[in-house]
C-alpha positions, 0 to 999 in steps of 0.5 A: 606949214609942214615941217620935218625934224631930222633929230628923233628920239634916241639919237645921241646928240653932242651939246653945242653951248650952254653949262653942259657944252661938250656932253653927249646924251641920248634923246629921251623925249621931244617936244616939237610944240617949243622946239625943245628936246629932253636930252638924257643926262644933261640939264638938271634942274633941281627942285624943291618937293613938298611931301605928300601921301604918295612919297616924301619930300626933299629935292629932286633933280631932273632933265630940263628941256634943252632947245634943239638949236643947242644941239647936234648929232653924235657921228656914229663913228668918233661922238663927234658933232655933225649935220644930218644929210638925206639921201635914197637907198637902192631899195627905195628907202630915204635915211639919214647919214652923218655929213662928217663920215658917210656913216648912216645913222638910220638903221 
């Protein structure tokens, strides 16, 4: 079955739920395999690093996958959460535009 996301990478998405609810990052990887996104700024995980030849130890904090039902897009107009709708232009492109304001968010 072929599926179309409406989410890509580097929209700005509003967390819905979990620890980081209310943050708003960009998307910085998605990962349509497990229905996950990596959201900038959001979810750090830390982990513990062993030392090897190429760098040294100690613990590092990175982006955790986030799954893509725990987010919605950020209206371009207030950073407001809001669906995605698709509608055809004049010139024969489809894009996507913010339900909540009309804004379009493809460019």
């Amino acid at each position: 079955m072929l599926e179309t996301w409406r989410i890509r990478k580097g929209d700005r998405v509003v967390v819905t739920t979990g620890k980081d609810k209310g943050k708003i990052g960009e998307i910085a990887e998605v990962l349509r395999k497990n229905d996950k996104i990596v959201v900038k700024g959001v979810n750090f995980l830390t982990k513990h690093q062993r030392p090897t030849a190429t760098h040294g130890g100690g613990l590092i904090r990175k982006e955790a996958p986030i799954h893509v039902s725990n987010v919605m897009i950020a209206d371009p107009k207030d950073d407001k959460p809001t669906r995605l709708g698709m509608k055809m232009m004049e010139d024969g492109r489809k894009v996507r535009y913010a339900k909540r304001s009309g804004e379009i968010i493809d460019k």
